[in-house]
TORGUFI-170684 format. One record per residue: residue number from 0; residue in three letters; x, y, z of N, C-alpha, C in turn. Coordinates in nm, 3 decimals, padded with zeros to 5 digits. Layout:
<atom><num>NUM</num><residu>ala</residu><n_c1>X</n_c1><n_c2>Y</n_c2><n_c3>Z</n_c3><ca_c1>X</ca_c1><ca_c2>Y</ca_c2><ca_c3>Z</ca_c3><c_c1>X</c_c1><c_c2>Y</c_c2><c_c3>Z</c_c3></atom>
...
//
This chain:
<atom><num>0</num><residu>unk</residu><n_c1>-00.360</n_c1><n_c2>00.991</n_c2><n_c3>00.277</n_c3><ca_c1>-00.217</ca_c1><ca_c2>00.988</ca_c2><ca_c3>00.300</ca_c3><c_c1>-00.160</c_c1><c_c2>00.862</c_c2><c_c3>00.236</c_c3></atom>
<atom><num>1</num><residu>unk</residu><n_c1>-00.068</n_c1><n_c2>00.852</n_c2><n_c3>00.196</n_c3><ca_c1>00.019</ca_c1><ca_c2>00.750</ca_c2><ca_c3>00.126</ca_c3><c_c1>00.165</c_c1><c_c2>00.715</c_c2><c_c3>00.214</c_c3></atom>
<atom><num>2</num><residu>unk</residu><n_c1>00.168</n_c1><n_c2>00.639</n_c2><n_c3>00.166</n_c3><ca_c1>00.285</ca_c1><ca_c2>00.567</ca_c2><ca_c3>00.314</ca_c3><c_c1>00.347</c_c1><c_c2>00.502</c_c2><c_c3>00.166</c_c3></atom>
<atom><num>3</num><residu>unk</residu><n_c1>00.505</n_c1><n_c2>00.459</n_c2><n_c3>00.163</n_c3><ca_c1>00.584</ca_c1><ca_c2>00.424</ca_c2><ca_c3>00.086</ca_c3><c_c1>00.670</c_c1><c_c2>00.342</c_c2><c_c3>00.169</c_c3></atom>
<atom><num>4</num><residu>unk</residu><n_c1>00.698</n_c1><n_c2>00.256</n_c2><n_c3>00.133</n_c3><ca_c1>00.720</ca_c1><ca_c2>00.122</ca_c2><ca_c3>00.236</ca_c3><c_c1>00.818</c_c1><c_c2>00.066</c_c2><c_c3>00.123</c_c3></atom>
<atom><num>5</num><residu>unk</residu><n_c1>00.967</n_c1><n_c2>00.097</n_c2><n_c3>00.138</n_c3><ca_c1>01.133</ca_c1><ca_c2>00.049</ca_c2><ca_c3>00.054</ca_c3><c_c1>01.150</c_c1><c_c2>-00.089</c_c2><c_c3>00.152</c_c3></atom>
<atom><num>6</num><residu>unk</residu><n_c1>01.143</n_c1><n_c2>-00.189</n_c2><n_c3>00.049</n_c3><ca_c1>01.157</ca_c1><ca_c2>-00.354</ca_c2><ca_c3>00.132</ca_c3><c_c1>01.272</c_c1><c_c2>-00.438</c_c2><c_c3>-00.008</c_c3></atom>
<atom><num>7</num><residu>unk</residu><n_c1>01.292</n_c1><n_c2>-00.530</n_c2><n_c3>00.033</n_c3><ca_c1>01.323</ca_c1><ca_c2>-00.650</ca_c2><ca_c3>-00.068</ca_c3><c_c1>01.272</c_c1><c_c2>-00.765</c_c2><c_c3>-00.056</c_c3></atom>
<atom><num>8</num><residu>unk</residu><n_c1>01.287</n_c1><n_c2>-00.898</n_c2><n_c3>-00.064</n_c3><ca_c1>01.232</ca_c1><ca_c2>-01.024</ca_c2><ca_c3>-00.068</ca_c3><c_c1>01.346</c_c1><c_c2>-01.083</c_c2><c_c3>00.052</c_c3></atom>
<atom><num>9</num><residu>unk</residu><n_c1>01.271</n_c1><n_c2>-01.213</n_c2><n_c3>00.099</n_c3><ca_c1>01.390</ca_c1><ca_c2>-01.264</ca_c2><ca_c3>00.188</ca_c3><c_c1>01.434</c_c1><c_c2>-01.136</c_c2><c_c3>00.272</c_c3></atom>
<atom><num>10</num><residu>unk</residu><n_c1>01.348</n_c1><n_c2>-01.049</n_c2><n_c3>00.371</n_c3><ca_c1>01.396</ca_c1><ca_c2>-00.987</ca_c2><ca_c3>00.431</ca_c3><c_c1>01.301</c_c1><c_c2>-01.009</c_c2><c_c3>00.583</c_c3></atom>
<atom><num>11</num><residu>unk</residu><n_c1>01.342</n_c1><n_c2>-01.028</n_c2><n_c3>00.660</n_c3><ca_c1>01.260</ca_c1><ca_c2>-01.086</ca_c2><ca_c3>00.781</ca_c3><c_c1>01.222</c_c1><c_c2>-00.920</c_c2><c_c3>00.902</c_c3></atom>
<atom><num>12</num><residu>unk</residu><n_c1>01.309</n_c1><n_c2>-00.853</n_c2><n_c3>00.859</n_c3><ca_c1>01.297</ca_c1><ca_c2>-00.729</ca_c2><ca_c3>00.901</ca_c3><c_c1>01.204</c_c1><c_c2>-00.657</c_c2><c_c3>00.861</c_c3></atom>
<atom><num>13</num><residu>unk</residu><n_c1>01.185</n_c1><n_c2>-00.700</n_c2><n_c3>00.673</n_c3><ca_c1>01.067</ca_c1><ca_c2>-00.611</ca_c2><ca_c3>00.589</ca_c3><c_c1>00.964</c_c1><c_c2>-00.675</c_c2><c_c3>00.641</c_c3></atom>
<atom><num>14</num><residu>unk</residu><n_c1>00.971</n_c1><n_c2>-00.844</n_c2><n_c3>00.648</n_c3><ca_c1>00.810</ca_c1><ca_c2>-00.869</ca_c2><ca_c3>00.714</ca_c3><c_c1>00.787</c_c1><c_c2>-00.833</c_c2><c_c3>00.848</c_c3></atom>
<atom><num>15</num><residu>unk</residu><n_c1>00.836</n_c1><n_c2>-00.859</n_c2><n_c3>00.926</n_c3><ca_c1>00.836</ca_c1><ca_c2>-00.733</ca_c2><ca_c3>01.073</ca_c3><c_c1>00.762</c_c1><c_c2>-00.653</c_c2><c_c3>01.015</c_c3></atom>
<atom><num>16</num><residu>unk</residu><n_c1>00.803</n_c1><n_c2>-00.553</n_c2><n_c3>00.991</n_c3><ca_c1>00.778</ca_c1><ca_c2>-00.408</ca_c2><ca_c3>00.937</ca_c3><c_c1>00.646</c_c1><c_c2>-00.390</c_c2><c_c3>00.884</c_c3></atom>
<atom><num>17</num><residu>unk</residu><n_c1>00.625</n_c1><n_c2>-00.481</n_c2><n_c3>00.749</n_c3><ca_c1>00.478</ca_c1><ca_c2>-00.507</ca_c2><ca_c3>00.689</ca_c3><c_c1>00.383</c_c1><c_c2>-00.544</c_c2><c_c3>00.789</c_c3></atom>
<atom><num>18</num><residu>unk</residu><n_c1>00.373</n_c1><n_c2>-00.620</n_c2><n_c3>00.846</n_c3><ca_c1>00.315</ca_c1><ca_c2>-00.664</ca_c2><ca_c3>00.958</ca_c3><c_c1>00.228</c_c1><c_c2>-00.534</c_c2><c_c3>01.038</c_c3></atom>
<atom><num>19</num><residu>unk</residu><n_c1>00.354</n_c1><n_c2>-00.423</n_c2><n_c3>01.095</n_c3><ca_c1>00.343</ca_c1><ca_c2>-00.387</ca_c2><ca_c3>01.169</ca_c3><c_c1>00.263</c_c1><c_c2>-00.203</c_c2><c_c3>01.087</c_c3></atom>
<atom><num>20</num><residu>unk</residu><n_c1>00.305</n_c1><n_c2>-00.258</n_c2><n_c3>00.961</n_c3><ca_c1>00.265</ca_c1><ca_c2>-00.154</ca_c2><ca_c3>00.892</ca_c3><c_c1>00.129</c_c1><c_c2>-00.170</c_c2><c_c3>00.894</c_c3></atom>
<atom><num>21</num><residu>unk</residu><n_c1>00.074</n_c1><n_c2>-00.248</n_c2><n_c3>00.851</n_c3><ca_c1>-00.092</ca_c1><ca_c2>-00.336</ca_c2><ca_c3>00.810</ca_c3><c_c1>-00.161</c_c1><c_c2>-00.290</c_c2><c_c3>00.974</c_c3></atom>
<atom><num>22</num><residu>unk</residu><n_c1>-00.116</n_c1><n_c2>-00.337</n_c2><n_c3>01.033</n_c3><ca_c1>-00.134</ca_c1><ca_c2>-00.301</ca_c2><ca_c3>01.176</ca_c3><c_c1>-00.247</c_c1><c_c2>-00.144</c_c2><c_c3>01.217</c_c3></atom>
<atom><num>23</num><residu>unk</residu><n_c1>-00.162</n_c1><n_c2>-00.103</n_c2><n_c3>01.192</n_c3><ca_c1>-00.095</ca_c1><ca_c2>00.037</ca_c2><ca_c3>01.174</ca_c3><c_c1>-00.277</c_c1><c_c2>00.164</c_c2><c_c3>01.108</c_c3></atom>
<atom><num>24</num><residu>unk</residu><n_c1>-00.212</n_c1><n_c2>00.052</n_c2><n_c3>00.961</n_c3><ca_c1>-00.306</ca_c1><ca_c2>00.101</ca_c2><ca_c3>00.881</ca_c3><c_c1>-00.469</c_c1><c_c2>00.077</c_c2><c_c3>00.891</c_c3></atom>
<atom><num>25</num><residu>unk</residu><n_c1>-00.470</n_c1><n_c2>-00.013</n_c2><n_c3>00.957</n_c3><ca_c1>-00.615</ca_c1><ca_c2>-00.047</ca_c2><ca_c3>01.008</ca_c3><c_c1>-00.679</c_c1><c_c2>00.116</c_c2><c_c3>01.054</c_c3></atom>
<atom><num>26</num><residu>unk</residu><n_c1>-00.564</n_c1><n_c2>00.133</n_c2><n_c3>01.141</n_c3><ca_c1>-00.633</ca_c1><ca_c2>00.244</ca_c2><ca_c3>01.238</ca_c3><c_c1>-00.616</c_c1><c_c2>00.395</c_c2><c_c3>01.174</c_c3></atom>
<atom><num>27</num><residu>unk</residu><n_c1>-00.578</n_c1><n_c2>00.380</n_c2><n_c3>01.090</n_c3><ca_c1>-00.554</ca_c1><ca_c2>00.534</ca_c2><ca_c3>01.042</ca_c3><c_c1>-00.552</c_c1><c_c2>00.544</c_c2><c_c3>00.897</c_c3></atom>
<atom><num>28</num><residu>unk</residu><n_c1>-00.625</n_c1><n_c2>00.410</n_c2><n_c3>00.832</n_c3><ca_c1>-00.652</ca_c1><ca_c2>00.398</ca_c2><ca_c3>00.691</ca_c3><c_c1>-00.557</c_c1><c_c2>00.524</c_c2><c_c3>00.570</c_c3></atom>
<atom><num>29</num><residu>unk</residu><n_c1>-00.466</n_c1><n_c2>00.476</n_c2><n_c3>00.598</n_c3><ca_c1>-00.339</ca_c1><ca_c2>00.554</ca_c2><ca_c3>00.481</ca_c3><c_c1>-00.331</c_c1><c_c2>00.450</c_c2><c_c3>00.367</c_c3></atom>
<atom><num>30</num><residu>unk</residu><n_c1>-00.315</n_c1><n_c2>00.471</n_c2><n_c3>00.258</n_c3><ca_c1>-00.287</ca_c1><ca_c2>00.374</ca_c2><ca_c3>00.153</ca_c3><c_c1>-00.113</c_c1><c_c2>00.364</c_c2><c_c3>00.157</c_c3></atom>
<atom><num>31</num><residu>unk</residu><n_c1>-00.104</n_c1><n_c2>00.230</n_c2><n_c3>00.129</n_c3><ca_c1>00.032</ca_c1><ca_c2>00.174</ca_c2><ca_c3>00.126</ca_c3><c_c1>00.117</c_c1><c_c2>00.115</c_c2><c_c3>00.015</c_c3></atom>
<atom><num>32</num><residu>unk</residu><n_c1>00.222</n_c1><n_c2>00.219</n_c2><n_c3>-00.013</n_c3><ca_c1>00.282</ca_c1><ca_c2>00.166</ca_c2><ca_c3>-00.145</ca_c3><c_c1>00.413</c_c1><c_c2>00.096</c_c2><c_c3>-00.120</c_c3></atom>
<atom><num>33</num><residu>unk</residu><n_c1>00.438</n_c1><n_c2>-00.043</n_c2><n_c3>-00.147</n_c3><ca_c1>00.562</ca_c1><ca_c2>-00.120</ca_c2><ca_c3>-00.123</ca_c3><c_c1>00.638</c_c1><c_c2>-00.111</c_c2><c_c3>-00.274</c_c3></atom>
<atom><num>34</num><residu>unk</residu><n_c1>00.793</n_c1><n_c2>-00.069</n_c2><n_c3>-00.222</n_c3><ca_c1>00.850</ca_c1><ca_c2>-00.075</ca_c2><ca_c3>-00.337</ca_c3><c_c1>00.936</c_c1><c_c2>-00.192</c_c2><c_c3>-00.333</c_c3></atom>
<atom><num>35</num><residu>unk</residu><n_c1>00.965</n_c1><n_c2>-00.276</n_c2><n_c3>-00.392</n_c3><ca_c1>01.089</ca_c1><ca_c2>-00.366</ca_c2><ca_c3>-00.405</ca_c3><c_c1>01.301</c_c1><c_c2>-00.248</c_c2><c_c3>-00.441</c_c3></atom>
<atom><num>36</num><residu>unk</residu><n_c1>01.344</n_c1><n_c2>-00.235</n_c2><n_c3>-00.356</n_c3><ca_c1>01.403</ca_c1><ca_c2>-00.179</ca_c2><ca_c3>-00.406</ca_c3><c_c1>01.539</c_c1><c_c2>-00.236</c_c2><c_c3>-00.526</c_c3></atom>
<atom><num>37</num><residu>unk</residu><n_c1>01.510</n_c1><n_c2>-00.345</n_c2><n_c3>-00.548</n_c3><ca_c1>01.575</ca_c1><ca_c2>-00.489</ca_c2><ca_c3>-00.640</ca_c3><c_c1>01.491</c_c1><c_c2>-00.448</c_c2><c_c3>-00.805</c_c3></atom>
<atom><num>38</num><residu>unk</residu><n_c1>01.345</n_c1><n_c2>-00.396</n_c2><n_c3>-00.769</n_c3><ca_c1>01.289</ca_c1><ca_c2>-00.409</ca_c2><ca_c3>-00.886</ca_c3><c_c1>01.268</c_c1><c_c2>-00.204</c_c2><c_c3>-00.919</c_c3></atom>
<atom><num>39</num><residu>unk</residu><n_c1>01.326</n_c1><n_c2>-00.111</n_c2><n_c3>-00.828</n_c3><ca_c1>01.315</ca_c1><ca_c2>-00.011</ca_c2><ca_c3>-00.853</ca_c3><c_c1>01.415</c_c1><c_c2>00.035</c_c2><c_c3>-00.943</c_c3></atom>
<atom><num>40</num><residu>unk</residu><n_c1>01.449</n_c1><n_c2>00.162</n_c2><n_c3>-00.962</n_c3><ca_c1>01.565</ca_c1><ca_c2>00.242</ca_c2><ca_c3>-01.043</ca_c3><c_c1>01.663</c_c1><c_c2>00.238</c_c2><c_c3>-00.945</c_c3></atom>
<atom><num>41</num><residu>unk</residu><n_c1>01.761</n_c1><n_c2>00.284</n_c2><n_c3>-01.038</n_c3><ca_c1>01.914</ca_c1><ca_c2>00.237</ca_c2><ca_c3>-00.957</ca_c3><c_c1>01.911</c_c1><c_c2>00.338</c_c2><c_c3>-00.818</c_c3></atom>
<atom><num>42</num><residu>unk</residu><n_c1>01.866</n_c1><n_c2>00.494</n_c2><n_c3>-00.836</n_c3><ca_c1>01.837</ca_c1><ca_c2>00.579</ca_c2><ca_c3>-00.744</ca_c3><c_c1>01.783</c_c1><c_c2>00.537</c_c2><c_c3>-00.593</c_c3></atom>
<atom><num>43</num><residu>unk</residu><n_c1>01.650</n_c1><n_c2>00.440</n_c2><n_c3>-00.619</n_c3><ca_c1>01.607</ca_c1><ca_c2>00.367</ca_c2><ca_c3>-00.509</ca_c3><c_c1>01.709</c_c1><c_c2>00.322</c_c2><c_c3>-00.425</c_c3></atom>
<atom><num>44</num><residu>unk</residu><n_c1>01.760</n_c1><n_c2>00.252</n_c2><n_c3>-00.544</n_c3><ca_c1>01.891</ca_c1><ca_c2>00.139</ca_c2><ca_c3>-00.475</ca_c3><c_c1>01.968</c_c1><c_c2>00.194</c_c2><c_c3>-00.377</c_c3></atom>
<atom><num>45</num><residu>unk</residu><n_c1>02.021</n_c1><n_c2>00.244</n_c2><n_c3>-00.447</n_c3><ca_c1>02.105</ca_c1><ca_c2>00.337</ca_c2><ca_c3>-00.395</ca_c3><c_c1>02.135</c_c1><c_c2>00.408</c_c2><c_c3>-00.246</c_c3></atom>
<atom><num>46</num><residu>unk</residu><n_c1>01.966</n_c1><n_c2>00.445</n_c2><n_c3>-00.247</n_c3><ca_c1>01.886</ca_c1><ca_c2>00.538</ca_c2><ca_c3>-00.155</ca_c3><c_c1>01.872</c_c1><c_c2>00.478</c_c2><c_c3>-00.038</c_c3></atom>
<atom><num>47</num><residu>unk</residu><n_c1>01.791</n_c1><n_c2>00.336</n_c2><n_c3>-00.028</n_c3><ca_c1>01.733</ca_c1><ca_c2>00.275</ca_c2><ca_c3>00.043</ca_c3><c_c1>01.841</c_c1><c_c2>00.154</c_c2><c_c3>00.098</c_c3></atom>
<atom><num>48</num><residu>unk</residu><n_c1>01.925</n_c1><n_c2>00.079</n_c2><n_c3>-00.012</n_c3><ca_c1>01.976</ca_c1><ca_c2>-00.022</ca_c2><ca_c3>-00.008</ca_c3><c_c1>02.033</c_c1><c_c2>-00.096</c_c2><c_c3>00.144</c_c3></atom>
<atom><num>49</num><residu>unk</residu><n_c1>02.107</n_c1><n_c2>00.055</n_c2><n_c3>00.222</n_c3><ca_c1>02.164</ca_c1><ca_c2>-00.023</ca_c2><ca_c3>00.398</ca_c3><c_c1>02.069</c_c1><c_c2>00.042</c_c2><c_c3>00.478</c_c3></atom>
<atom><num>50</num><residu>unk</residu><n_c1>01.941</n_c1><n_c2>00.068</n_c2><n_c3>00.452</n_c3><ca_c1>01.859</ca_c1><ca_c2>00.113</ca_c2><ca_c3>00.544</ca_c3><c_c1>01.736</c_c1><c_c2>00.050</c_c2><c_c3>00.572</c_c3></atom>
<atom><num>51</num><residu>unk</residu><n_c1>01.668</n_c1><n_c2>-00.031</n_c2><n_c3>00.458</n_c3><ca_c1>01.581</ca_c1><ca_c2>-00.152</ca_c2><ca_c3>00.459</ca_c3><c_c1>01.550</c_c1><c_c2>-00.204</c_c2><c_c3>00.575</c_c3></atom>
<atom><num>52</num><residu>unk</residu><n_c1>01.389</n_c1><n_c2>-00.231</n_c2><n_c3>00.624</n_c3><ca_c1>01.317</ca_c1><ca_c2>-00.165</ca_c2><ca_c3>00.570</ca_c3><c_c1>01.268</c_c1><c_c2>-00.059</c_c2><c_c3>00.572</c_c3></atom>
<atom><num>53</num><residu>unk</residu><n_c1>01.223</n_c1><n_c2>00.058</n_c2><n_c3>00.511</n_c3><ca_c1>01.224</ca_c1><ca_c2>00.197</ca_c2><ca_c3>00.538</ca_c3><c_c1>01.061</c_c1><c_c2>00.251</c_c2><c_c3>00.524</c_c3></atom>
<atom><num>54</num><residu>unk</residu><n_c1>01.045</n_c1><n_c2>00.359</n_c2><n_c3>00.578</n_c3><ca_c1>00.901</ca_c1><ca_c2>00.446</ca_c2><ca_c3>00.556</ca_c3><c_c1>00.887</c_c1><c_c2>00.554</c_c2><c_c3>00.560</c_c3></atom>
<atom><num>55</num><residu>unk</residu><n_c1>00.845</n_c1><n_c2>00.599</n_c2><n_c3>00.426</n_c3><ca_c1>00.871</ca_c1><ca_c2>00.727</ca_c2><ca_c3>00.422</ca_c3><c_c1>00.706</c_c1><c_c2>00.807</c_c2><c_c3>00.405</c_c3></atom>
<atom><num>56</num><residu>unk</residu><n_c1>00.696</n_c1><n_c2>00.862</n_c2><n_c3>00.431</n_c3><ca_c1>00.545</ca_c1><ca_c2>00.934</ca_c2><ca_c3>00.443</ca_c3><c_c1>00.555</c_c1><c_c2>01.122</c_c2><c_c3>00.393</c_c3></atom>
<atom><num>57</num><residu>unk</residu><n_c1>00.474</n_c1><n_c2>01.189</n_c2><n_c3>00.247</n_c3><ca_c1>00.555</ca_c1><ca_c2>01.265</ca_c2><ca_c3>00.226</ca_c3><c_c1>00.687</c_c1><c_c2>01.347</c_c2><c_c3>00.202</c_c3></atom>
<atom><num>58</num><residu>unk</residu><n_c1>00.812</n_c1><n_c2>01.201</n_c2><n_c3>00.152</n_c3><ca_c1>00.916</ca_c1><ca_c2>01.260</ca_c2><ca_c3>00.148</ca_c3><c_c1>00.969</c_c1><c_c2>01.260</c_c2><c_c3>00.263</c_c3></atom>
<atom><num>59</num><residu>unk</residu><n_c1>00.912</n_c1><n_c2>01.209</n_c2><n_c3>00.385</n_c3><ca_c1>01.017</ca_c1><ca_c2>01.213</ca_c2><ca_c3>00.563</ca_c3><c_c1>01.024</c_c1><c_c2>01.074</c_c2><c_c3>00.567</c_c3></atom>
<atom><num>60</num><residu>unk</residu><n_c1>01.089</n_c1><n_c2>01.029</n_c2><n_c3>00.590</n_c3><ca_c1>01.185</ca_c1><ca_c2>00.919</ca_c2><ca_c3>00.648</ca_c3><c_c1>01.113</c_c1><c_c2>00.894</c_c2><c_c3>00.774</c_c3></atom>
<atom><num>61</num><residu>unk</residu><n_c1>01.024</n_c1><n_c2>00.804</n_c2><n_c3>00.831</n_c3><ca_c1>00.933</ca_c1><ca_c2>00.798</ca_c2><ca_c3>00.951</ca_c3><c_c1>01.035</c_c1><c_c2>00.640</c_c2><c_c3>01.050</c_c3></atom>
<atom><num>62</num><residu>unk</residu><n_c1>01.093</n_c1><n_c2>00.580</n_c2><n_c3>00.959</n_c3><ca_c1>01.146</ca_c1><ca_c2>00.486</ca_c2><ca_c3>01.076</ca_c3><c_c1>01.208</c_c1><c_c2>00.423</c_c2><c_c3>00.927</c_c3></atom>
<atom><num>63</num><residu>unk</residu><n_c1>01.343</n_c1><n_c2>00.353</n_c2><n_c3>00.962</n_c3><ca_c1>01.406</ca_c1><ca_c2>00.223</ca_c2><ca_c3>00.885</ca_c3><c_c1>01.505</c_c1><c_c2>00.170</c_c2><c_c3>00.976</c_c3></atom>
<atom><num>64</num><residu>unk</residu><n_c1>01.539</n_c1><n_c2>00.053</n_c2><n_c3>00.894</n_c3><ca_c1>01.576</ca_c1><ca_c2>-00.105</ca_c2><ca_c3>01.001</ca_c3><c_c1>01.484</c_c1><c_c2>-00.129</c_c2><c_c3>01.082</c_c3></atom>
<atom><num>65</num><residu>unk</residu><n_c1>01.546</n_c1><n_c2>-00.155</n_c2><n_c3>01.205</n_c3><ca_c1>01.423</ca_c1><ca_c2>-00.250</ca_c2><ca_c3>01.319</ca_c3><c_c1>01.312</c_c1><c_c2>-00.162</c_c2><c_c3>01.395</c_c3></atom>
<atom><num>66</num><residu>unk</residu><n_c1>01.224</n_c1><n_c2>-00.165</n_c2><n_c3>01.260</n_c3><ca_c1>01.099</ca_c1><ca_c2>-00.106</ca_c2><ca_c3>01.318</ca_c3><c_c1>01.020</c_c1><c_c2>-00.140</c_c2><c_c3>01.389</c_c3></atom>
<atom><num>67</num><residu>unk</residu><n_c1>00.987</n_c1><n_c2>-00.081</n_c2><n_c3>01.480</n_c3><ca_c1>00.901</ca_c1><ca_c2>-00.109</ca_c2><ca_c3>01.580</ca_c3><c_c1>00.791</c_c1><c_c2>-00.048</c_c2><c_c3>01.608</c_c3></atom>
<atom><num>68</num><residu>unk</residu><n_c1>00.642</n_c1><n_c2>-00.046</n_c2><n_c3>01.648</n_c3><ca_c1>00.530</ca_c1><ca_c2>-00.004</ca_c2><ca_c3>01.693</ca_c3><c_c1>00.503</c_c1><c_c2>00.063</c_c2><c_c3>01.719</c_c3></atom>
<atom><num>69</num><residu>unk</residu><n_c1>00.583</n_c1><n_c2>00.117</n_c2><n_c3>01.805</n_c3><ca_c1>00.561</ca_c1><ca_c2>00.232</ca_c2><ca_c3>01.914</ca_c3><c_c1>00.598</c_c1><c_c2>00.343</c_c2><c_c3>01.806</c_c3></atom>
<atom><num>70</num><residu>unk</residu><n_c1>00.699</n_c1><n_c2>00.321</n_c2><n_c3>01.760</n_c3><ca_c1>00.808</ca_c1><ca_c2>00.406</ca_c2><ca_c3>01.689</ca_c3><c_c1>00.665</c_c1><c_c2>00.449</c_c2><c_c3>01.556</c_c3></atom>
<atom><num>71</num><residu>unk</residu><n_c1>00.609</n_c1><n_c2>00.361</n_c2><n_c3>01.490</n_c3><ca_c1>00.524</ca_c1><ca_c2>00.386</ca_c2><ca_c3>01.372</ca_c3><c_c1>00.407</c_c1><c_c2>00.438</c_c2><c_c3>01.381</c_c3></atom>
<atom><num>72</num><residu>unk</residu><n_c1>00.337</n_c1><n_c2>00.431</n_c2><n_c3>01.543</n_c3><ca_c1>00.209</ca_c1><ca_c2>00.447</ca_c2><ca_c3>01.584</ca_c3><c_c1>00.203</c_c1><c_c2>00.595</c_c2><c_c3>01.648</c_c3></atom>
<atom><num>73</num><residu>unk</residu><n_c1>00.371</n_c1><n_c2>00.624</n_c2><n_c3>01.679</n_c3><ca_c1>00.367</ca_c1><ca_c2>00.757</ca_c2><ca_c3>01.723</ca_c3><c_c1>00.414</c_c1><c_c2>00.859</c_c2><c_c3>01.631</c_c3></atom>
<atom><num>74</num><residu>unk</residu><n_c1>00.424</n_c1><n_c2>00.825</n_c2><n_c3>01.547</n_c3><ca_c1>00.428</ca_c1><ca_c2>00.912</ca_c2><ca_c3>01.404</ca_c3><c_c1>00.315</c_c1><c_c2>00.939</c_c2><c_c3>01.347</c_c3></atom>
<atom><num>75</num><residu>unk</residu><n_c1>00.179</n_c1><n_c2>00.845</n_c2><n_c3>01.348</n_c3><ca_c1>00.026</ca_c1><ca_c2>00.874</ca_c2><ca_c3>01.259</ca_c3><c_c1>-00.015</c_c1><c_c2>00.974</c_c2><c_c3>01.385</c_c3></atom>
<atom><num>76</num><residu>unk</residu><n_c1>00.011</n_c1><n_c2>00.918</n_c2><n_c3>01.503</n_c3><ca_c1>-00.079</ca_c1><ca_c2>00.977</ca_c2><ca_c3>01.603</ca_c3><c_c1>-00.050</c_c1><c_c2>01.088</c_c2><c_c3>01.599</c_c3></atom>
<atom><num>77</num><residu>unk</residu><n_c1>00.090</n_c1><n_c2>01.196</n_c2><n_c3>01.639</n_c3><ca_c1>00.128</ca_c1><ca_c2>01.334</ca_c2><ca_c3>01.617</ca_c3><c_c1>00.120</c_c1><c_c2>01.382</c_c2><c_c3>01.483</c_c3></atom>
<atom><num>78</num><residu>unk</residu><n_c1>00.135</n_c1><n_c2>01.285</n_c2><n_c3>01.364</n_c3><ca_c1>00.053</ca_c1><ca_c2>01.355</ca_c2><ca_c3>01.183</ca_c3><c_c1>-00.095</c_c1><c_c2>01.369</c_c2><c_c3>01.222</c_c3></atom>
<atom><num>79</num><residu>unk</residu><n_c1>-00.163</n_c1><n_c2>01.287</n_c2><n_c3>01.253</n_c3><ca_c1>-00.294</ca_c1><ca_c2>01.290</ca_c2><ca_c3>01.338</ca_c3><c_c1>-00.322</c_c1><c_c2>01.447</c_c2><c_c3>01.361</c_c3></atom>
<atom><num>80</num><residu>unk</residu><n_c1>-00.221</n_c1><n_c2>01.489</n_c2><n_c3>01.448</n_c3><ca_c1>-00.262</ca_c1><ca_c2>01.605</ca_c2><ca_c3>01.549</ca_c3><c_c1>-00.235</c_c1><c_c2>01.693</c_c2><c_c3>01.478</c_c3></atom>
<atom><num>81</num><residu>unk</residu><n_c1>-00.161</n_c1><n_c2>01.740</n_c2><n_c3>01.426</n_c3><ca_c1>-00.130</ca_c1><ca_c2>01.863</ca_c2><ca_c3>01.339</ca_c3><c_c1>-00.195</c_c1><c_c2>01.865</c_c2><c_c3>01.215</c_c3></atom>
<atom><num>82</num><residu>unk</residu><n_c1>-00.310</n_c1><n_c2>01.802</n_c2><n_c3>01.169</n_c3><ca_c1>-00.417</ca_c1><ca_c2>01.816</ca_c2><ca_c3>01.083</ca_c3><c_c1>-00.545</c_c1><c_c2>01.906</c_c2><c_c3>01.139</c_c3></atom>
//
């Protein structure tokens, strides 16, 4: 599984998030792709820009802004189940 992780620099919310992502990933070994959305196509920008930081897993939108744990851990666990 691949996890896509829309952040910028100087964002204290994205490190939250990373943090909690890494976390995360320990336990359910998904590979993790961080995009800068500063260094993406304008589309990114666009996309992501007032929603930072965001996670999207397959094209779904799994949590953005103030992400939290519970919120990220209960998303692998029910993808988990329906495998």
């Amino acid at each position: 599984m691949v996890v896509d992780f829309y952040t910028k620099t100087n964002c204290e919310l994205c490190d939250e998030a990373r943090i909690i992502l890494e976390m995360v990933q320990q336990q359910y070994g998904f590979q993790l792709r961080e995009h800068d959305i500063y260094e993406g196509s304008d589309q990114m920008f666009e996309t992501y820009h007032l929603i930072i930081p965001a996670i999207q897993v397959d094209g779904e939108l799994v949590a953005y802004g103030n992400i939290d744990l519970e919120t990220v851990e209960l998303y692998f666990k029910s993808e988990k189940n329906r495998k």
